[in-house]
N, C-alpha and C positions, 0 to 999 in steps of 0.2 A: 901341341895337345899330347898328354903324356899317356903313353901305351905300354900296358906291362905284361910279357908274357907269364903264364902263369901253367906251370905242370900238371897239378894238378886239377885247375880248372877247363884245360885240353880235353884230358880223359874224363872228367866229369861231363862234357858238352857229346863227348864220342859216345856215352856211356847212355845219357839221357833224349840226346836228339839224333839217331844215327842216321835216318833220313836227310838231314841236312848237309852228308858229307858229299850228296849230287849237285847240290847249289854251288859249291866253287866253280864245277868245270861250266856249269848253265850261264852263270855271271858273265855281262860285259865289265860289268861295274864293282867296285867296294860294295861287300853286302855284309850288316851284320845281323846278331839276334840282339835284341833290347829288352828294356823293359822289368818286366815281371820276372820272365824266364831266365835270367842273368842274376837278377835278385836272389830268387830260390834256390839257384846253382851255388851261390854261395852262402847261401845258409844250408847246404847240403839236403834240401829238400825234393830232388827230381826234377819229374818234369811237370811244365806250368802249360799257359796257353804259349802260343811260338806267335812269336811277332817277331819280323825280316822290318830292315830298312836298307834300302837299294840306294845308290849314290846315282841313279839313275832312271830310268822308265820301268816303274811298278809292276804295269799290266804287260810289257813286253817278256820282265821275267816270269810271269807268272804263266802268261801262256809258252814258254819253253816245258813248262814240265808236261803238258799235255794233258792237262786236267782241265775241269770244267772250270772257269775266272768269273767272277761275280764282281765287276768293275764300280769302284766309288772313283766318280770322276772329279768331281766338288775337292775330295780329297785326298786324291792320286794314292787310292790305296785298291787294294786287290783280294779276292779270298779263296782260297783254294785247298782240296783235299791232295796229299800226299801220304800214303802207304796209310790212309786210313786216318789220317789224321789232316786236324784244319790248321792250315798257318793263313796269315795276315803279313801281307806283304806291302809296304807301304814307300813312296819316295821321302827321301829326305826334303824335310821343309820347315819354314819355320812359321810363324800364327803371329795374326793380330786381328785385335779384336775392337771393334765399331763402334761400341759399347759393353758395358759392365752386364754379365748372364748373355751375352749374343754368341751365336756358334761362332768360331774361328773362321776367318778369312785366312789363307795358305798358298805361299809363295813355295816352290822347289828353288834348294838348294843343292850344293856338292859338297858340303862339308858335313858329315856326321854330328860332330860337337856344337853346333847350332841346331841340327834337331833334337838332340838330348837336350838343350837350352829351352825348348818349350815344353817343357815336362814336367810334370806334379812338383813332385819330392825328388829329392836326390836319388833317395834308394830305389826310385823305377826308371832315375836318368844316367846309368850306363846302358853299356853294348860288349858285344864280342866280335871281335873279326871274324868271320869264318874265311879267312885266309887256308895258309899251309901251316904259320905257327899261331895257334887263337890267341888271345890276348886283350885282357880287360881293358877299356878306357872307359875312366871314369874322373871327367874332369871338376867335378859338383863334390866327391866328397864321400859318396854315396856309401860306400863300402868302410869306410868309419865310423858314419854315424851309424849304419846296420852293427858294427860291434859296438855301438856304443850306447845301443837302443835308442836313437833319435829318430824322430820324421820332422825334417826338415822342407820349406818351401826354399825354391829356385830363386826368385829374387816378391820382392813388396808388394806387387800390385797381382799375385796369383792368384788370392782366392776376389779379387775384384774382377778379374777377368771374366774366372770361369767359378763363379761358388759352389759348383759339384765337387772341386775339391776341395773344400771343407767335408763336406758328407763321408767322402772319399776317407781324409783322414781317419774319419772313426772306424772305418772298415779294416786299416792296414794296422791302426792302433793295437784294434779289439784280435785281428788276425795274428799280428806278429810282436804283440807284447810290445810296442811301444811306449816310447813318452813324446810330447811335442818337446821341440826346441822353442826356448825361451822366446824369444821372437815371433818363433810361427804359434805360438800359442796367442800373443796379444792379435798379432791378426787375424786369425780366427776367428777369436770370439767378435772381433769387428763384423765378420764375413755379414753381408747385405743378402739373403735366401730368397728375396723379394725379385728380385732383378731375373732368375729362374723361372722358364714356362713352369707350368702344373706338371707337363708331362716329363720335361726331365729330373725334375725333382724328386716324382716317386719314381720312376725308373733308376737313379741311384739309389735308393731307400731301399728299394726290391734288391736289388743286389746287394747290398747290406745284410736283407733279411737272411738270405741263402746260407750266409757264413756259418760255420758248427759255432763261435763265440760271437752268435747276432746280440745275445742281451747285452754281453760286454760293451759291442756298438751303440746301441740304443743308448745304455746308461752316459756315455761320454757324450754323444750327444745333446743329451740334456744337460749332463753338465755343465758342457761349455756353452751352454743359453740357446744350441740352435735350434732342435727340435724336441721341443718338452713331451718325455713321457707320458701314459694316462696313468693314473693313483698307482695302481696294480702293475704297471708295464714292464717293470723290468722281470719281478719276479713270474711274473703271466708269460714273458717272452722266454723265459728258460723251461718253465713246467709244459711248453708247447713244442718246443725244440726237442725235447724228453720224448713225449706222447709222439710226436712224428716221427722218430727214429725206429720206432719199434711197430709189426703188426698188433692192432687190426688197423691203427690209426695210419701207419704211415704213407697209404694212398686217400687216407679220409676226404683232404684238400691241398689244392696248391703249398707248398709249404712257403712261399715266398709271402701270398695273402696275405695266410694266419700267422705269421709273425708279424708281420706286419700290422695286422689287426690286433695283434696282441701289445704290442710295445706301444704303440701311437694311435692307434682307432677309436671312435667314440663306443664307449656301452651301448652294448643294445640290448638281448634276450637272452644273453651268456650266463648271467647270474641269475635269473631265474630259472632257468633251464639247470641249471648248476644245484640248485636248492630244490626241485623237485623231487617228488619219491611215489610216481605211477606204482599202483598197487598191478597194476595187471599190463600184460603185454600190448593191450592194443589201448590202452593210455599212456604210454610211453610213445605208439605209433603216433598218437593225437598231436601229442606235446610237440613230439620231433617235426611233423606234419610241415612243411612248408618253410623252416626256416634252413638258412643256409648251411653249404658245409663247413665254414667259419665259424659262425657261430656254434655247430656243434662239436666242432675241436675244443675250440675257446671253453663252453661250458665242461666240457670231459676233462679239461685240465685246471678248470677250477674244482674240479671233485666231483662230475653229474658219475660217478660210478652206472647208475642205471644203463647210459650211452653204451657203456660196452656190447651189451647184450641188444640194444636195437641196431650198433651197425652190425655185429654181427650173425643177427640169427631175424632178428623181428622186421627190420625195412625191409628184407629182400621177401617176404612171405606175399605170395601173389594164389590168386584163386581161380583155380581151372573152370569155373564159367566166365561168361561176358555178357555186355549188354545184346548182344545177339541171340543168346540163350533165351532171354527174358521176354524177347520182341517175339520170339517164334512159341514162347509160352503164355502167351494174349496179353501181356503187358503193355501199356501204349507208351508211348512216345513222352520223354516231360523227367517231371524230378523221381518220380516211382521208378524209374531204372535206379538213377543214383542211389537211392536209399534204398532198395532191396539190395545193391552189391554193395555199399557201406557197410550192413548188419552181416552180410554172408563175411565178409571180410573181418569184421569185429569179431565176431564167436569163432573163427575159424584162428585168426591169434590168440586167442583166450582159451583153445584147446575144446571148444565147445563142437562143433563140425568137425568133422575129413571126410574129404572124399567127394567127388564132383555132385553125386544124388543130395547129399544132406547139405550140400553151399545151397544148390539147385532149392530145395525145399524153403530152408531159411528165408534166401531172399524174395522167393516168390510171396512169401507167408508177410514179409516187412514190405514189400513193394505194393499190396493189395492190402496194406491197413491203410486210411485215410489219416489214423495218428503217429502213422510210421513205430508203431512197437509191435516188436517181434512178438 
Protein backbone atom coordinates (compact mmCIF):
# COMPACT_ATOMS: atom_id res chain seq x y z
CA UNK A 1 0.00 0.00 0.00
CA UNK A 2 1.75 3.08 -1.01
CA UNK A 3 2.22 6.03 1.59
CA UNK A 4 3.66 9.30 0.67
CA UNK A 5 4.90 11.70 3.12
CA UNK A 6 3.91 15.01 2.12
CA UNK A 7 5.39 18.47 3.72
CA UNK A 8 3.31 20.33 3.01
CA UNK A 9 0.25 18.51 3.68
CA UNK A 10 1.77 17.89 7.63
CA UNK A 11 1.41 21.42 8.30
CA UNK A 12 -1.63 21.89 6.46
CA UNK A 13 -3.34 18.84 8.86
CA UNK A 14 -1.32 20.84 12.08
CA UNK A 15 -2.72 23.99 10.75
CA UNK A 16 -6.39 22.92 10.28
CA UNK A 17 -6.99 20.07 12.87
CA UNK A 18 -4.62 20.87 15.93
CA UNK A 19 -6.78 19.05 18.30
CA UNK A 20 -5.83 15.87 16.60
CA UNK A 21 -2.30 16.16 17.54
CA UNK A 22 -3.66 14.28 21.26
CA UNK A 23 -4.87 11.38 19.30
CA UNK A 24 -1.37 9.94 18.72
CA UNK A 25 -0.36 9.58 22.22
CA UNK A 26 -4.43 8.27 23.16
CA UNK A 27 -3.97 5.52 20.15
CA UNK A 28 -3.26 1.86 20.87
CA UNK A 29 -3.76 1.38 17.31
CA UNK A 30 -2.92 3.08 13.60
CA UNK A 31 -5.43 6.00 13.57
CA UNK A 32 -6.06 8.12 10.53
CA UNK A 33 -8.19 11.19 9.28
CA UNK A 34 -10.25 10.17 6.04
CA UNK A 35 -12.63 11.07 3.86
CA UNK A 36 -13.85 14.55 3.24
CA UNK A 37 -11.26 16.18 5.42
CA UNK A 38 -8.19 14.85 3.48
CA UNK A 39 -10.03 15.73 0.29
CA UNK A 40 -10.29 19.40 1.22
CA UNK A 41 -6.84 19.49 2.82
CA UNK A 42 -5.80 19.09 -0.51
CA UNK A 43 -7.68 21.31 -2.48
CA UNK A 44 -6.45 23.75 0.13
CA UNK A 45 -9.77 24.30 1.61
CA UNK A 46 -9.44 23.97 5.55
CA UNK A 47 -11.31 22.43 7.68
CA UNK A 48 -14.23 19.89 6.87
CA UNK A 49 -16.22 17.52 9.21
CA UNK A 50 -13.22 15.17 10.99
CA UNK A 51 -13.71 11.50 10.47
CA UNK A 52 -10.92 9.19 12.50
CA UNK A 53 -10.54 5.51 11.40
CA UNK A 54 -8.88 3.39 14.34
CA UNK A 55 -7.28 0.10 13.25
CA UNK A 56 -8.82 -0.85 16.28
CA UNK A 57 -11.81 -0.56 19.06
CA UNK A 58 -13.67 2.84 18.03
CA UNK A 59 -15.56 3.41 21.30
CA UNK A 60 -12.36 2.49 23.41
CA UNK A 61 -10.58 5.56 21.66
CA UNK A 62 -13.24 7.55 22.08
CA UNK A 63 -13.85 7.33 25.51
CA UNK A 64 -9.82 8.03 26.18
CA UNK A 65 -10.62 11.47 25.46
CA UNK A 66 -12.99 11.83 28.19
CA UNK A 67 -15.92 13.25 26.52
CA UNK A 68 -19.32 12.18 26.29
CA UNK A 69 -19.31 8.85 23.33
CA UNK A 70 -22.58 8.34 21.45
CA UNK A 71 -21.76 4.72 20.48
CA UNK A 72 -23.16 3.10 16.95
CA UNK A 73 -22.62 -0.37 17.73
CA UNK A 74 -24.26 -1.87 14.33
CA UNK A 75 -21.39 0.09 12.89
CA UNK A 76 -18.48 0.37 15.29
CA UNK A 77 -18.52 3.91 14.98
CA UNK A 78 -18.42 6.58 17.87
CA UNK A 79 -19.19 10.50 18.29
CA UNK A 80 -17.57 12.63 20.21
CA UNK A 81 -16.92 16.49 20.91
CA UNK A 82 -13.16 17.60 21.27
CA UNK A 83 -12.05 21.41 21.97
CA UNK A 84 -15.53 22.17 20.70
CA UNK A 85 -15.63 20.30 17.89
CA UNK A 86 -17.44 16.89 16.65
CA UNK A 87 -15.26 13.97 15.25
CA UNK A 88 -16.54 10.67 14.10
CA UNK A 89 -14.48 7.94 15.06
CA UNK A 90 -15.06 4.77 13.37
CA UNK A 91 -13.14 1.14 13.19
CA UNK A 92 -11.76 -0.02 10.24
CA UNK A 93 -14.19 -2.33 8.21
CA UNK A 94 -15.18 -3.32 5.31
CA UNK A 95 -19.38 -3.66 3.94
CA UNK A 96 -21.59 -6.01 2.20
CA UNK A 97 -24.56 -5.78 1.28
CA UNK A 98 -27.72 -8.37 1.21
CA UNK A 99 -29.29 -6.66 -1.40
CA UNK A 100 -29.31 -3.68 -3.75
CA UNK A 101 -30.59 -0.03 -1.43
CA UNK A 102 -30.10 -2.40 1.90
CA UNK A 103 -27.91 -0.78 4.70
CA UNK A 104 -24.49 -2.25 4.86
CA UNK A 105 -23.74 -5.42 6.85
CA UNK A 106 -19.75 -4.51 8.40
CA UNK A 107 -17.06 -6.84 9.26
CA UNK A 108 -13.84 -5.09 11.32
CA UNK A 109 -10.81 -5.18 9.73
CA UNK A 110 -6.80 -4.16 10.37
CA UNK A 111 -6.09 -2.94 7.28
CA UNK A 112 -6.85 0.62 6.44
CA UNK A 113 -6.76 0.27 2.61
CA UNK A 114 -9.74 -2.14 2.77
CA UNK A 115 -11.70 0.32 4.46
CA UNK A 116 -11.01 3.02 2.03
CA UNK A 117 -12.07 0.10 -0.50
CA UNK A 118 -15.62 0.46 0.63
CA UNK A 119 -15.93 4.07 -0.13
CA UNK A 120 -17.90 6.29 -2.67
CA UNK A 121 -15.45 7.78 -5.12
CA UNK A 122 -11.98 7.79 -4.95
CA UNK A 123 -11.67 11.48 -3.86
CA UNK A 124 -13.39 10.70 -0.27
CA UNK A 125 -11.27 7.14 -0.38
CA UNK A 126 -7.89 8.46 1.06
CA UNK A 127 -6.56 8.84 4.67
CA UNK A 128 -3.75 10.49 6.62
CA UNK A 129 -1.64 8.85 9.17
CA UNK A 130 -1.69 10.79 12.20
CA UNK A 131 1.61 9.24 12.94
CA UNK A 132 4.83 11.24 13.89
CA UNK A 133 5.44 11.79 9.94
CA UNK A 134 1.62 12.21 8.32
CA UNK A 135 1.42 10.98 5.04
CA UNK A 136 -1.26 10.48 2.37
CA UNK A 137 -2.42 7.03 1.19
CA UNK A 138 -4.25 6.87 -1.47
CA UNK A 139 -4.49 3.78 -3.18
CA UNK A 140 -7.75 4.40 -5.71
CA UNK A 141 -6.23 7.32 -7.46
CA UNK A 142 -8.11 9.87 -5.63
CA UNK A 143 -5.66 12.76 -5.52
CA UNK A 144 -5.44 12.71 -9.52
CA UNK A 145 -8.43 12.51 -10.42
CA UNK A 146 -9.22 15.58 -7.84
CA UNK A 147 -6.40 17.46 -10.28
CA UNK A 148 -8.04 16.13 -12.91
CA UNK A 149 -11.57 17.02 -12.02
CA UNK A 150 -12.90 13.41 -12.07
CA UNK A 151 -15.49 11.61 -9.70
CA UNK A 152 -14.86 8.40 -10.09
CA UNK A 153 -16.62 5.00 -8.45
CA UNK A 154 -14.53 2.39 -6.63
CA UNK A 155 -15.29 -0.50 -8.40
CA UNK A 156 -19.13 -1.61 -10.87
CA UNK A 157 -21.44 -2.59 -8.68
CA UNK A 158 -21.29 0.83 -6.16
CA UNK A 159 -24.20 2.64 -7.16
CA UNK A 160 -26.04 -1.00 -6.98
CA UNK A 161 -25.14 -1.43 -3.72
CA UNK A 162 -25.80 1.63 -2.17
CA UNK A 163 -27.79 4.18 -4.89
CA UNK A 164 -27.45 7.27 -2.39
CA UNK A 165 -24.31 7.47 -4.13
CA UNK A 166 -25.65 8.39 -7.18
CA UNK A 167 -27.50 11.38 -5.35
CA UNK A 168 -24.16 11.80 -3.71
CA UNK A 169 -22.40 12.36 -6.87
CA UNK A 170 -24.50 15.44 -7.84
CA UNK A 171 -23.55 16.91 -4.59
CA UNK A 172 -19.70 16.63 -5.02
CA UNK A 173 -20.16 17.29 -8.81
CA UNK A 174 -22.21 20.67 -8.22
CA UNK A 175 -19.86 21.32 -4.96
CA UNK A 176 -16.36 20.76 -6.49
CA UNK A 177 -16.76 21.50 -10.19
CA UNK A 178 -16.55 18.06 -11.24
CA UNK A 179 -17.06 15.78 -14.24
CA UNK A 180 -18.03 12.04 -14.01
CA UNK A 181 -15.46 9.50 -15.40
CA UNK A 182 -16.42 7.96 -18.34
CA UNK A 183 -17.52 4.73 -16.78
CA UNK A 184 -19.01 5.98 -13.70
CA UNK A 185 -21.18 8.12 -15.88
CA UNK A 186 -22.88 4.97 -17.79
CA UNK A 187 -23.35 3.51 -14.36
CA UNK A 188 -25.05 6.05 -13.06
CA UNK A 189 -27.35 6.79 -15.24
CA UNK A 190 -28.21 2.87 -14.80
CA UNK A 191 -28.41 3.74 -10.95
CA UNK A 192 -32.04 1.73 -9.86
CA UNK A 193 -33.36 4.98 -7.07
CA UNK A 194 -36.28 2.30 -6.57
CA UNK A 195 -34.42 -0.16 -4.36
CA UNK A 196 -33.99 3.24 -1.77
CA UNK A 197 -36.41 3.51 1.39
CA UNK A 198 -38.44 6.95 0.94
CA UNK A 199 -36.69 8.00 3.93
CA UNK A 200 -33.06 7.77 2.72
CA UNK A 201 -33.68 9.10 -0.46
CA UNK A 202 -34.80 12.61 0.68
CA UNK A 203 -32.48 12.51 3.48
CA UNK A 204 -29.70 12.68 0.67
CA UNK A 205 -31.73 15.20 -1.39
CA UNK A 206 -31.86 17.35 1.85
CA UNK A 207 -28.36 17.38 1.92
CA UNK A 208 -28.12 18.15 -1.41
CA UNK A 209 -30.45 21.00 -0.82
CA UNK A 210 -28.09 22.65 1.90
CA UNK A 211 -25.08 23.13 -0.74
CA UNK A 212 -24.39 27.15 -1.72
CA UNK A 213 -24.43 25.25 -5.67
CA UNK A 214 -27.79 23.11 -4.64
CA UNK A 215 -29.37 24.14 -8.39
CA UNK A 216 -26.03 23.17 -9.93
CA UNK A 217 -27.12 19.65 -7.98
CA UNK A 218 -30.60 19.54 -8.94
CA UNK A 219 -29.80 20.42 -12.65
CA UNK A 220 -27.38 17.13 -13.14
CA UNK A 221 -29.68 15.23 -11.52
CA UNK A 222 -32.08 15.66 -13.95
CA UNK A 223 -29.82 15.32 -16.41
CA UNK A 224 -28.55 12.30 -15.88
CA UNK A 225 -32.41 10.87 -15.65
CA UNK A 226 -32.45 10.34 -11.93
CA UNK A 227 -34.53 12.87 -10.32
CA UNK A 228 -36.37 15.13 -12.86
CA UNK A 229 -36.80 18.69 -11.97
CA UNK A 230 -40.32 20.59 -11.75
CA UNK A 231 -40.78 23.04 -15.13
CA UNK A 232 -39.42 25.99 -13.06
CA UNK A 233 -36.89 24.02 -10.71
CA UNK A 234 -33.67 24.81 -11.46
CA UNK A 235 -34.08 28.42 -11.95
CA UNK A 236 -36.77 28.48 -8.67
CA UNK A 237 -33.83 26.61 -6.82
CA UNK A 238 -31.18 29.48 -7.34
CA UNK A 239 -33.82 32.57 -7.01
CA UNK A 240 -34.57 30.78 -3.34
CA UNK A 241 -30.94 30.06 -2.40
CA UNK A 242 -30.73 34.08 -3.26
CA UNK A 243 -33.89 35.15 -1.11
CA UNK A 244 -32.44 32.73 1.96
CA UNK A 245 -29.10 34.25 2.03
CA UNK A 246 -30.13 37.42 2.91
CA UNK A 247 -32.63 39.02 5.82
CA UNK A 248 -35.77 39.30 6.13
CA UNK A 249 -36.15 35.78 4.39
CA UNK A 250 -33.28 34.02 5.68
CA UNK A 251 -35.01 32.57 8.75
CA UNK A 252 -38.45 32.73 6.71
CA UNK A 253 -38.13 28.49 6.44
CA UNK A 254 -36.01 25.56 6.70
CA UNK A 255 -33.68 26.23 3.81
CA UNK A 256 -33.11 22.47 3.15
CA UNK A 257 -37.45 22.21 2.65
CA UNK A 258 -37.66 25.12 0.30
CA UNK A 259 -34.96 24.04 -1.88
CA UNK A 260 -36.08 21.23 -1.90
CA UNK A 261 -39.54 22.28 -2.80
CA UNK A 262 -38.25 24.41 -5.14
CA UNK A 263 -36.08 22.11 -7.42
CA UNK A 264 -38.35 18.87 -7.11
CA UNK A 265 -41.74 19.62 -5.28
CA UNK A 266 -45.17 19.52 -6.84
CA UNK A 267 -46.95 23.27 -7.29
CA UNK A 268 -49.02 24.29 -5.00
CA UNK A 269 -50.23 28.03 -4.01
CA UNK A 270 -46.68 29.68 -4.92
CA UNK A 271 -47.82 31.05 -8.20
CA UNK A 272 -50.77 32.30 -7.07
CA UNK A 273 -49.60 33.76 -4.13
CA UNK A 274 -46.62 35.02 -6.40
CA UNK A 275 -49.34 36.80 -8.91
CA UNK A 276 -51.30 38.59 -6.21
CA UNK A 277 -51.33 42.35 -5.57
CA UNK A 278 -53.59 42.82 -1.91
CA UNK A 279 -54.48 46.43 -2.11
CA UNK A 280 -54.38 46.61 1.69
CA UNK A 281 -52.52 45.07 4.64
CA UNK A 282 -54.92 42.82 6.04
CA UNK A 283 -55.52 41.27 2.56
CA UNK A 284 -52.27 40.40 2.27
CA UNK A 285 -52.75 38.84 6.07
CA UNK A 286 -55.80 36.81 4.25
CA UNK A 287 -53.87 35.65 1.41
CA UNK A 288 -50.72 34.66 3.51
CA UNK A 289 -53.35 33.24 6.25
CA UNK A 290 -52.68 29.52 6.69
CA UNK A 291 -50.38 28.62 4.15
CA UNK A 292 -46.93 27.42 4.80
CA UNK A 293 -43.49 28.89 5.26
CA UNK A 294 -42.52 27.03 1.86
CA UNK A 295 -44.79 28.14 0.15
CA UNK A 296 -44.19 31.61 0.95
CA UNK A 297 -40.52 31.70 0.20
CA UNK A 298 -41.34 29.90 -2.95
CA UNK A 299 -44.06 32.55 -4.06
CA UNK A 300 -41.49 35.66 -2.79
CA UNK A 301 -39.00 34.22 -5.05
CA UNK A 302 -41.24 33.89 -7.78
CA UNK A 303 -41.79 37.82 -7.40
CA UNK A 304 -44.86 38.00 -4.58
CA UNK A 305 -42.90 41.51 -3.89
CA UNK A 306 -46.05 42.19 -1.46
CA UNK A 307 -44.46 39.15 0.92
CA UNK A 308 -41.88 41.47 2.04
CA UNK A 309 -43.91 43.65 3.85
CA UNK A 310 -46.24 40.88 5.63
CA UNK A 311 -43.11 39.00 6.87
CA UNK A 312 -41.88 41.83 7.86
CA UNK A 313 -44.25 44.25 9.46
CA UNK A 314 -47.97 42.77 8.89
CA UNK A 315 -47.95 38.78 10.17
CA UNK A 316 -46.35 39.81 13.51
CA UNK A 317 -49.39 42.61 14.10
CA UNK A 318 -51.23 41.10 17.14
CA UNK A 319 -54.12 42.97 19.10
CA UNK A 320 -54.03 43.96 22.88
CA UNK A 321 -57.60 42.51 23.56
CA UNK A 322 -58.77 38.88 23.70
CA UNK A 323 -61.54 36.66 23.65
CA UNK A 324 -61.56 37.26 27.45
CA UNK A 325 -62.18 40.86 27.01
CA UNK A 326 -65.20 40.24 24.94
CA UNK A 327 -66.71 37.38 27.61
CA UNK A 328 -66.44 39.92 30.42
CA UNK A 329 -68.12 42.60 27.90
CA UNK A 330 -71.47 40.31 27.71
CA UNK A 331 -70.46 38.57 24.75
CA UNK A 332 -71.43 34.91 24.79
CA UNK A 333 -69.69 32.06 24.05
CA UNK A 334 -69.81 30.82 19.88
CA UNK A 335 -68.49 32.35 16.58
CA UNK A 336 -69.29 36.24 17.80
CA UNK A 337 -65.98 36.13 19.62
CA UNK A 338 -64.12 35.16 16.50
CA UNK A 339 -65.70 37.77 14.36
CA UNK A 340 -65.60 40.56 16.66
CA UNK A 341 -61.55 39.92 16.99
CA UNK A 342 -61.26 39.17 13.11
CA UNK A 343 -62.75 42.95 12.42
CA UNK A 344 -60.67 44.41 15.46
CA UNK A 345 -57.72 42.75 13.84
CA UNK A 346 -58.67 43.69 10.17
CA UNK A 347 -59.07 47.73 10.69
CA UNK A 348 -56.27 47.69 13.22
CA UNK A 349 -53.79 46.48 9.96
CA UNK A 350 -55.50 48.61 7.56
CA UNK A 351 -54.42 51.49 10.01
CA UNK A 352 -58.19 52.07 10.87
CA UNK A 353 -57.98 51.42 15.16
CA UNK A 354 -54.95 51.91 17.75
CA UNK A 355 -55.05 51.37 20.78
CA UNK A 356 -56.62 48.65 23.21
CA UNK A 357 -60.37 51.22 23.64
CA UNK A 358 -61.00 51.57 19.87
CA UNK A 359 -59.99 47.33 19.09
CA UNK A 360 -62.25 47.16 22.29
CA UNK A 361 -65.10 49.22 20.47
CA UNK A 362 -64.69 47.73 16.88
CA UNK A 363 -65.16 44.29 17.80
CA UNK A 364 -67.64 44.59 20.36
CA UNK A 365 -69.69 46.62 17.48
CA UNK A 366 -68.80 43.40 14.71
CA UNK A 367 -69.39 40.72 17.51
CA UNK A 368 -73.05 42.00 18.38
CA UNK A 369 -74.17 42.39 14.42
CA UNK A 370 -76.10 39.17 13.62
CA UNK A 371 -74.56 40.08 9.94
CA UNK A 372 -71.15 40.36 11.35
CA UNK A 373 -70.52 44.10 9.68
CA UNK A 374 -68.72 46.55 11.39
Amino acid sequence: MPERPIEDLAAALREAYPELEAMRDLADHPIYLVGGAVRDLLLGKGRADIDLVVEGDATALAAKLGAEVVAHERFATAKVRLDGHEIDIAAARTESYSEPGALPDVEPTREIAKDLGRRDFTINAMAISLSDEPGLIDPHGGQRDLEEGLLRVLHPRSFVDDPTRALRAARYAARLDLELETETAELLRDTDLGTLSEDRREAELLRLAVEPNAARGFELLSEWGLVPTRPDGVELTRRVVALLAEPPWSEAAPRDRAVLAAAIGQAGEEHALAAATPQRPSEAVELAHGRTQVELVLARALGGEWLDRYLSDWQSVELEIDGEDLLAAGVGEGPALGRGLSEALRRKLDGEVAGRAQELEVALRAARDDDGVA
